[in-house]
VOPAGU-2260 file (C-alpha; in pm, 1 decimal, decimal comma):
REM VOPAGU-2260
SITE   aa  ch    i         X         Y         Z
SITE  UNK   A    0       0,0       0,0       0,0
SITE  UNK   A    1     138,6     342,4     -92,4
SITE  UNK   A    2     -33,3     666,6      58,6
SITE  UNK   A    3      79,2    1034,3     -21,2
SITE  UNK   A    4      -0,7    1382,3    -137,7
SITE  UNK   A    5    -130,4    1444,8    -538,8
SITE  UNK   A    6     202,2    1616,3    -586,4
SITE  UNK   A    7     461,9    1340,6    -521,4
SITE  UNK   A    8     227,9    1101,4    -755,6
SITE  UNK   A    9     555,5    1123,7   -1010,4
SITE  UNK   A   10     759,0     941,2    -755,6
SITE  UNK   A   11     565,8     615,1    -811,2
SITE  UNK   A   12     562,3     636,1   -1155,2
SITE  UNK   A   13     840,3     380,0   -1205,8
SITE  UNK   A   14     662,3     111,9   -1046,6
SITE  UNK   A   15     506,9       8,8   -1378,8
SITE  UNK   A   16     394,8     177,1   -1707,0
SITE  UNK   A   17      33,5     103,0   -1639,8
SITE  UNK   A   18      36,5     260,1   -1301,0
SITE  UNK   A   19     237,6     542,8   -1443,8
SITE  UNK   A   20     -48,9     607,7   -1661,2
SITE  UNK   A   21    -287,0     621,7   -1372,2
SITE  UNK   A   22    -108,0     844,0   -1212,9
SITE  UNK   A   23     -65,1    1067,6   -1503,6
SITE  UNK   A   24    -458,0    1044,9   -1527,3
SITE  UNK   A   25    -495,4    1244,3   -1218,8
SITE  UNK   A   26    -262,5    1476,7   -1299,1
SITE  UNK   A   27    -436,1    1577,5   -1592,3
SITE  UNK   A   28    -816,9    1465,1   -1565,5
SITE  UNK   A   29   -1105,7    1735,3   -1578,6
SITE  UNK   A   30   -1204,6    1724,2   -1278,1
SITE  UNK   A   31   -1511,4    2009,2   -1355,6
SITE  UNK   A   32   -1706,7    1701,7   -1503,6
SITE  UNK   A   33   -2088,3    1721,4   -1287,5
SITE  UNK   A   34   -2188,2    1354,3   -1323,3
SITE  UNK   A   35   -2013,7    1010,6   -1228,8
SITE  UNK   A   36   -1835,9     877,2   -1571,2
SITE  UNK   A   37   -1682,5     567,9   -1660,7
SITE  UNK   A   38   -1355,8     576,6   -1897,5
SITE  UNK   A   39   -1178,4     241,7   -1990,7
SITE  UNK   A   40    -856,4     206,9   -2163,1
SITE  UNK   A   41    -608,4    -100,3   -2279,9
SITE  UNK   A   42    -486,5    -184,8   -1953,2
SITE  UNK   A   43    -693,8      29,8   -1696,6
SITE  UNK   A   44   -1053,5     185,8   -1636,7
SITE  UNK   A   45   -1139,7     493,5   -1400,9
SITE  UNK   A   46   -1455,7     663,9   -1244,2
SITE  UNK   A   47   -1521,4     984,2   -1105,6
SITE  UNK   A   48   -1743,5     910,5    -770,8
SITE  UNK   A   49   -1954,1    1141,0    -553,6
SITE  UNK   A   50   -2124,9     979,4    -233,2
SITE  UNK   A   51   -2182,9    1075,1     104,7
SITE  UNK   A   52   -1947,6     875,1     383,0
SITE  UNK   A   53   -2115,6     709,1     667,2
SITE  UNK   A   54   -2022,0     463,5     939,1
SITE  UNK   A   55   -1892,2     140,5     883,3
SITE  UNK   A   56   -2210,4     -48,2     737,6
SITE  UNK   A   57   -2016,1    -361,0     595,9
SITE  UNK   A   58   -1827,3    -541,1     847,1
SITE  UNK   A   59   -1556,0    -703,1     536,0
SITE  UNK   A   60   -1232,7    -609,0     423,2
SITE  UNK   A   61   -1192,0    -652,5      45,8
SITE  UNK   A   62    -953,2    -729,7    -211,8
SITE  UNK   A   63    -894,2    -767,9    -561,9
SITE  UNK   A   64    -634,7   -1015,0    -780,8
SITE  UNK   A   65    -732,0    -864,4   -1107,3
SITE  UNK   A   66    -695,1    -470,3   -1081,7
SITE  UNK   A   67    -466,9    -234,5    -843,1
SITE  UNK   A   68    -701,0      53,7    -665,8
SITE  UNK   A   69    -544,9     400,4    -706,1
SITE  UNK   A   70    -776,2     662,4    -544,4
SITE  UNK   A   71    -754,0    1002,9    -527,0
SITE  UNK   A   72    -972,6    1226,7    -266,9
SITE  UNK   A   73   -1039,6    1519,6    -466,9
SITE  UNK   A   74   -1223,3    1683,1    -207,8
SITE  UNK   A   75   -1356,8    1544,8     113,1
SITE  UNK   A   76   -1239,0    1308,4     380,5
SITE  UNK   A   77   -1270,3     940,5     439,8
SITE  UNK   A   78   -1139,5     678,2     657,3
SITE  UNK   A   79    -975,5     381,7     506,8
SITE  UNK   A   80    -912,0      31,8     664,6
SITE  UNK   A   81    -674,6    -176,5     596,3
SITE  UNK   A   82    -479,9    -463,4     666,1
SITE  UNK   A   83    -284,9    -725,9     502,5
SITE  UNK   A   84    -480,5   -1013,3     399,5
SITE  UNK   A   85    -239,9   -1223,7     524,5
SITE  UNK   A   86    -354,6   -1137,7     868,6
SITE  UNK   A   87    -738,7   -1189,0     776,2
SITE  UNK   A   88   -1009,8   -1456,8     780,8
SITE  UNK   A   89   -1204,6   -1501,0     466,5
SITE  UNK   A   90   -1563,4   -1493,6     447,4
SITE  UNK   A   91   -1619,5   -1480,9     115,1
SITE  UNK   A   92   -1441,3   -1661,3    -120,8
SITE  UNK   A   93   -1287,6   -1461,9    -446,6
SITE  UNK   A   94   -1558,1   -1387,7    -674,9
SITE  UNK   A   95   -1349,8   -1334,4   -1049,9
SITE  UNK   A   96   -1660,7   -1186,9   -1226,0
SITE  UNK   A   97   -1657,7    -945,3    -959,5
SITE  UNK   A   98   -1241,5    -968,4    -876,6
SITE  UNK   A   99   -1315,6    -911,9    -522,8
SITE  UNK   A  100   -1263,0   -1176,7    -213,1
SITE  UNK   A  101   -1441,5   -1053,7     136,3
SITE  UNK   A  102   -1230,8   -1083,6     482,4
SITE  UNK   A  103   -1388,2   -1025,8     831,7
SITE  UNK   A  104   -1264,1    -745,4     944,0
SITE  UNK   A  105   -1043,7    -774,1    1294,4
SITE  UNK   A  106   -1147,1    -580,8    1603,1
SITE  UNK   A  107    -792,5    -391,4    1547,7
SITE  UNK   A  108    -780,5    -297,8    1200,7
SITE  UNK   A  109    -554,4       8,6    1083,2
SITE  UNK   A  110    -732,7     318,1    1022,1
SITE  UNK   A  111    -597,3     569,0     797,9
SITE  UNK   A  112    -771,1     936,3     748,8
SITE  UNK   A  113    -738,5    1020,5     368,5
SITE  UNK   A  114    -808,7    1366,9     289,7
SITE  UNK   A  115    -843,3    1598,5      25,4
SITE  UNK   A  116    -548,2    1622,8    -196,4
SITE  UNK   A  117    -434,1    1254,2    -123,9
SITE  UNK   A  118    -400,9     893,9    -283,3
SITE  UNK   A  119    -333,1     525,0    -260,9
SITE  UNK   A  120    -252,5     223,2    -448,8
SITE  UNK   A  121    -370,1     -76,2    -324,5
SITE  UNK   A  122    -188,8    -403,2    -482,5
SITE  UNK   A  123    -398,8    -772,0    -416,7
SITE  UNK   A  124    -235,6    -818,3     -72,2
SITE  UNK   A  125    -349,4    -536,1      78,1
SITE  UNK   A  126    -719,7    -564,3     269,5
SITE  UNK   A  127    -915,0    -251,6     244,3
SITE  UNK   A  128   -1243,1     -49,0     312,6
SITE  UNK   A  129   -1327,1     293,6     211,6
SITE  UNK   A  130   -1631,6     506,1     231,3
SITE  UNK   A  131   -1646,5     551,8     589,7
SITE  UNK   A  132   -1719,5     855,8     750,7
SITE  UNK   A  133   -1430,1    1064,3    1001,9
SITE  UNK   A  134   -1671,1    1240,9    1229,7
SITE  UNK   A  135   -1992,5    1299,5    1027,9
SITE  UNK   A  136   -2151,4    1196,4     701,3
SITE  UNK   A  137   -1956,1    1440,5     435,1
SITE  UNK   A  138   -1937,3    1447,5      89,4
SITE  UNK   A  139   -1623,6    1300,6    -112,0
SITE  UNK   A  140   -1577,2    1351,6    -487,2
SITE  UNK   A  141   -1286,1    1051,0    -600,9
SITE  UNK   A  142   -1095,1     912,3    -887,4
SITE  UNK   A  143   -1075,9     524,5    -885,5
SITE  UNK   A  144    -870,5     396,1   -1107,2
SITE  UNK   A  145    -853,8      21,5   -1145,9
SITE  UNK   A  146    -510,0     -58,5   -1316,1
SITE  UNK   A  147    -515,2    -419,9   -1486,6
SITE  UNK   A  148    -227,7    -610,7   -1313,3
C-alpha cells in the first residue's frame, strides 16, 4: 500500500507503465465534469465518484487479484481500513466476475484518514475499506482507477 499527497504522484511512476499512466490520469483529468463517468482504456478503467461517507455499514475487508485501486480524494475526507490479507479470515471466497474476495474485518484494524489532496494504491495483498465517515456523514468527490495487473 502506498499513501501520499497528489504532488509526489511522479515518484511512483516507475513502479510500472500502467500505473504510471494512472497516475498521469490524475494529474491531468477534468475534474469540472458534474456527473459520475466511466472511462476504460487497454490496460486500466477509471470513475469519477460522488457519495456521502457514513459509518462502517459492511463489516468485510476486500480485495482484488485482477486490478490495483489508485484513489484520489479530490475533495472530502474518508477513513480507510486496511490490513494485510495475510492477517485476515475469509468470508467470502474470491468472486473473479466481480475480482473481489471478502475478509472479516479484525477488532484492530488500521485506520488511515485520507483527505483531500491525497491517494493510494492498493496491490492484491493489501485488505481494504473505504467510504467511511471521520466524524460525520460528508461528501467526497474521487478518482478510482482500477489498473489491470
Amino acid at each position: 500500500m502506498i499513501i501520499d499527497k497528489i504532488e509526489n504522484a511522479k515518484i511512483y511512476a516507475g513502479i510500472s507503465k500502467s500505473i504510471a499512466r494512472g497516475l498521469d490520469i490524475l494529474n491531468n483529468i477534468d475534474l469540472s465534469l458534474t456527473t459520475d463517468v466511466k472511462h476504460n482504456e487497454e490496460d486500466l478503467f477509471y470513475m469519477l465518484q460522488r457519495y456521502q461517507t457514513g459509518p462502517a455499514k459492511e463489516p468485510k475487508i476486500e480485495a482484488h487479484k485482477q486490478y490495483i485501486d489508485i484513489q484520489y480524494v479530490v475533495s472530502g475526507e474518508e477513513i480507510l481500513q486496511y490490513s494485510p490479507i495475510t492477517d485476515l479470515n475469509l468470508v467470502d471466497p474470491y468472486n473473479e466476475q466481480k475480482d473481489v474476495a471478502f475478509y472479516k474485518t479484525p477488532a484492530n484494524i488500521n485506520e488511515i484518514i485520507l483527505t483531500s489532496g491525497m491517494f493510494c494504491i492498493l496491490f492484491p495483498q493489501d485488505g481494504h475499506n473505504l467510504r467511511i465517515q471521520v466524524n460525520e456523514p460528508k461528501a467526497i468527490f474521487k478518482v478510482l482507477i482500477k489498473v489491470k495487473i
